[in-house]
C-alpha positions as CSV (number, residue, x, y, z in Angstrom):
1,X,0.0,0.0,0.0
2,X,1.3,3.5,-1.1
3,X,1.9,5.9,1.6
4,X,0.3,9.7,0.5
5,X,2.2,12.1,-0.9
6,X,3.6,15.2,1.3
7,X,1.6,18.1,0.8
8,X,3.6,21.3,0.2
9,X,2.3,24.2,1.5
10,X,2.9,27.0,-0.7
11,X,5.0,30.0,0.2
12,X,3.2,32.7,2.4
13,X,0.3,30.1,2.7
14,X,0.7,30.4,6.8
15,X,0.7,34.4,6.6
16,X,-2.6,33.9,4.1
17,X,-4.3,31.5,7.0
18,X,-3.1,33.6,10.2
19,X,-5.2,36.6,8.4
20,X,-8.5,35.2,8.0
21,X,-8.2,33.0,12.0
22,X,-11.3,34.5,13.8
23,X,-9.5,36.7,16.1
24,X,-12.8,36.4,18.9
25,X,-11.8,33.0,19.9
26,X,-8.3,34.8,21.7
27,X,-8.7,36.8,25.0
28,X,-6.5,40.0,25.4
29,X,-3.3,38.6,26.4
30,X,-3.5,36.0,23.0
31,X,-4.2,38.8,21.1
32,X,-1.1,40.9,22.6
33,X,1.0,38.1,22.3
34,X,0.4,38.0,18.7
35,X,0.8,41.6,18.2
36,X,4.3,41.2,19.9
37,X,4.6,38.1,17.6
38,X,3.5,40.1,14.3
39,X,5.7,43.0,15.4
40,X,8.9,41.3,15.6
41,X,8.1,39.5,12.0
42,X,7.6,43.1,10.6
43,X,11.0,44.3,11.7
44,X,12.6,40.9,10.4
45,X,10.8,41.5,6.9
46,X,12.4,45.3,6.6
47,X,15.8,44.1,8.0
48,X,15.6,41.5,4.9
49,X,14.1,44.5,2.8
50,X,17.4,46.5,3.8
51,X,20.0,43.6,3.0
52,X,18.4,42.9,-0.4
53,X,18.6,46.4,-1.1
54,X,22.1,46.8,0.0
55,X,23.5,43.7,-1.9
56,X,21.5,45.2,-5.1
57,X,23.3,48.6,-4.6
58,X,26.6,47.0,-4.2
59,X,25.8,44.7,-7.2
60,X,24.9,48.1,-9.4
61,X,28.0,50.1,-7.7
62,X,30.4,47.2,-8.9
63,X,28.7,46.4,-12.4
64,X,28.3,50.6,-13.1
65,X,24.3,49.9,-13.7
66,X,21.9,52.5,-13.4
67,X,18.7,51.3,-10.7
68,X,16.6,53.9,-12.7
């Protein structure tokens, strides 16, 4: 007998679910929690924002390319 197949879940698929959870079913500390939680995964998407953009200026300084 076959065992099923993995299911891959696709990328941002967890963000896309966490945004439509019924936020009633969490009391206030929950709901503080995942602000803290949400926060802190804000700052680590625009410290990635920054890198890229850093590695893309040095990638244009180097090659003499002009980002306009």
């Amino acid at each position: 007998m076959e065992e099923p197949a993995e299911v891959r879940i696709g990328r941002g698929q967890r963000l896309v679910e966490a945004v439509r959870e019924d936020l009633e079913l969490y009391g206030v500390a929950e709901l503080e929690d995942r602000i803290d939680v949400l926060q802190t995964e804000i700052a680590r998407c625009q410290a990635q924002i920054e890198r890229k953009r850093a590695g893309r200026a040095a990638a244009d300084a180097l090659f003499g390319t002009d980002p306009g």
